[in-house]
N, C-alpha and C positions, 0 to 999 in steps of 0.2 A: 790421644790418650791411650796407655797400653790398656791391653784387656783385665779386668778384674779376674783373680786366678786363685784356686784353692790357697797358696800359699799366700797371699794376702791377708785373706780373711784368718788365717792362722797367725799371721803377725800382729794384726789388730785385738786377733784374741789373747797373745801372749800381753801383748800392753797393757789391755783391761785385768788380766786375770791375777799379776804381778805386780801392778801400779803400787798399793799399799807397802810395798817389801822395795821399791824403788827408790820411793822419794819421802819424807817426811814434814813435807807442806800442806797437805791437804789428810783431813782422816778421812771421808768417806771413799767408800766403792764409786771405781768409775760405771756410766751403765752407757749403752749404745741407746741411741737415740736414735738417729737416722742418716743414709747417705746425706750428702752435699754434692748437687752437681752442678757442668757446665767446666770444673776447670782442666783446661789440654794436658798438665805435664805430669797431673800426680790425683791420686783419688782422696776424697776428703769424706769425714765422716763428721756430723754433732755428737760430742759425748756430754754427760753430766755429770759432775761431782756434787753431790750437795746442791747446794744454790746457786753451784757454779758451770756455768758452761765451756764449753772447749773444741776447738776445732782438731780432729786427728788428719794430720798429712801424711798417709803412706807414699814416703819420696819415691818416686820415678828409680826401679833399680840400675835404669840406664844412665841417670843425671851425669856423671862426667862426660858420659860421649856429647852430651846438649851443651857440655859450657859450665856445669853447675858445681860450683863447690861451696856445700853445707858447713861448713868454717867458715868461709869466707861470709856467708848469708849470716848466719848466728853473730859473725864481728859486726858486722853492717847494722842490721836492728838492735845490736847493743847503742850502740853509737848514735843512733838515731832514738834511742829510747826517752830521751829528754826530752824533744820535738812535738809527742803527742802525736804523730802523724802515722804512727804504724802498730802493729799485731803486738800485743806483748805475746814474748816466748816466753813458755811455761816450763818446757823439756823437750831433750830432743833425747830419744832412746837411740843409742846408734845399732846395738844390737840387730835392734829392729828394723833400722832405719825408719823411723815414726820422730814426727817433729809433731808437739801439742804446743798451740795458739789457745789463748785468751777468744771467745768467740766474742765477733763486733755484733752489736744489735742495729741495724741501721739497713740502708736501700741502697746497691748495688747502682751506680750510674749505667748512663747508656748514651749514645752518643749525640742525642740530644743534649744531655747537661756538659758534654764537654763544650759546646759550644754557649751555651746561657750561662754556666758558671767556671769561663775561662781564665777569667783575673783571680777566683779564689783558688783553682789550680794553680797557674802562675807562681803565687805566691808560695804554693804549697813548695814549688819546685825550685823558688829561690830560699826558700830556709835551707832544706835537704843538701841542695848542694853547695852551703858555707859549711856546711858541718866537716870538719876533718876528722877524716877515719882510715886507723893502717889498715890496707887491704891492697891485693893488688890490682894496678892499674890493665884494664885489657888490652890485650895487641888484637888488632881486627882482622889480621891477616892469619895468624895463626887461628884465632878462633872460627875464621871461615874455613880453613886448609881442612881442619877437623871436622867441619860437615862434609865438606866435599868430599874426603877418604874414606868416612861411613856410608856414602853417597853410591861410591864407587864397588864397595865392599855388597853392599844389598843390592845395585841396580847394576852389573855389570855394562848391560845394556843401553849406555846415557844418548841420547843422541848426538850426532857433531854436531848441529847448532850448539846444543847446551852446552858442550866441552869448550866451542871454540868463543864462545860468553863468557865461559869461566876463567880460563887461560886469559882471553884481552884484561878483564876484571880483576883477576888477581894480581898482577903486575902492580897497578895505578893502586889496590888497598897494601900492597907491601909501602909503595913509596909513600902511600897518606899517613901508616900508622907508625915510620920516622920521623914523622914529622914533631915540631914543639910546641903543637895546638898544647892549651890549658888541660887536665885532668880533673874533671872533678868526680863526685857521685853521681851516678849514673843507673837507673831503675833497668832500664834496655826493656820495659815490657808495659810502658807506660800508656793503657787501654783502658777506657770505660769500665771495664768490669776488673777491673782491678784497683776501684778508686770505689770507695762506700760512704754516703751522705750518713751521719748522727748525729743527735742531741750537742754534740761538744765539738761537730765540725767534718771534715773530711779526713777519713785515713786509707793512707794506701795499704797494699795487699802485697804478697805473691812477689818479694826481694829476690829473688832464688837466683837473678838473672842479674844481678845489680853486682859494678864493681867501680873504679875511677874510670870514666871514658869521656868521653866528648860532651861537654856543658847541651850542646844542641841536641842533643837528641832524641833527649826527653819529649821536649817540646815539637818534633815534628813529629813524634807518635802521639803526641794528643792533640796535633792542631793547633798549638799556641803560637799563631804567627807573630805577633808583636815579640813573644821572647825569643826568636831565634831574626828580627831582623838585622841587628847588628853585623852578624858573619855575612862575606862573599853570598853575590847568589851562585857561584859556580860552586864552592864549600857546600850548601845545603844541597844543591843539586846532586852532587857526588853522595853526603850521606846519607839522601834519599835511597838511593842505588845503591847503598851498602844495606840500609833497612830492609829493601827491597830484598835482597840476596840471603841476608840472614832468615827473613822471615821465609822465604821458598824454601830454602836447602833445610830447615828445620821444619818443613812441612812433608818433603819427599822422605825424610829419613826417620819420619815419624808415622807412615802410613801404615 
């Protein structure tokens, strides 16, 4: 997660101190509550309106170099808005770049419940992805090139093992992402703490990273072996190895 930095907390201040002149859904003054921690890619804060509560996301000023495009996420939780299974969005200030979330009252999993409550995920993950929604479809090769060229750009220094990893590996995700595997919705961050148990059931969290991609892959970031046994085990095996690569090169170029 980047560092919290003077000009942050001045964008969180413009949001608060502007809100009323913003939007006219809500009368009362927003008030600061307190951080939210624990999430990697953006800092989050509780606000209060009224009776109302509300998550502030100050988004990551780096999100496109990570993959992330704020349209595309806003399309996504619209689309999914019927579902029940996610954040209602309140407002995204682009100004600011501040996106306000509806706060969930409810317990954060942990990867104990992926495992005890795998069929009510499951299922979460077969609704989500019948839902048809315009957005675009990810290419994996491109979206990995651009870690790797940020990669390249901060760590001059890569070693030839990892280059000569990259290079074998980048070849086989050009050929797999022409491929006419199926498209669907696709979370791509699909972890324990971004899955919250309440009163009216489980909602996921934190789309940012969601677009059409590989039906499977939800499912091997949470474990759900029954829903990805259908595909090849040489197919899983492979987008093991892409998970694998996404999640490293978004580790080194987030340090």
């Amino acid at each position: 997660m980047p560092q919290l930095k003077l000009h942050d907390f001045k964008r969180l201040d413009t949001l608060i101190k502007n809100w009323l002149t913003w939007q006219n859904t809500f009368s009362h003054s927003l008030e600061l509550v307190r951080p939210i921690y624990g999430g990697l890619t953006n800092h989050n804060f509780l606000l209060k309106c009224g009776d109302n509560k509300f998550v502030a996301r100050l988004n990551n000023p780096h999100s496109p170099n990570l993959g992330i495009d704020r349209q595309t996420e806003i399309s996504i939780l619209n689309c999914l808005k019927h579902t029940g299974l996610t954040s209602e969005i309140i407002y995204w200030h682009q100004p600011t770049d501040i996106t306000l979330f509806k706060y969930i009252e409810g317990r954060s999993w942990n990867q104990s419940d992926l495992r005890k409550h795998s069929n009510t995920l499951a299922d979460a993950v077969n609704i989500y992805q019948q839902v048809s929604c315009d957005v675009p479809h990810i290419q994996y090769d491109e979206y990995l090139k651009k870690y790797w060229r940020i990669l390249e750009q901060k760590q001059p220094s890569i070693t030839q093992k990892l280059k000569t990893e990259w290079n074998n590996f980048s070849k086989r995700v050009k050929v797999f992402s022409k491929q006419n595997w199926e498209r669907k919705l696709t979370h791509h961050d699909l972890t324990a703490s971004n899955i919250i148990e309440t009163d009216e059931g489980i909602k996921i969290i934190d789309w940012e990273y969601a677009s059409l991609g590989h039906p499977a892959i939800d499912a091997i970031y949470a474990g759900l072996a029954d829903h990805y046994v259908a595909y090849p085990k040489d197919e899983i095996h492979f987008l093991r190895e892409m998970i694998n690569w996404m999640d490293q090169l978004w580790r080194y170029i987030n340090k």
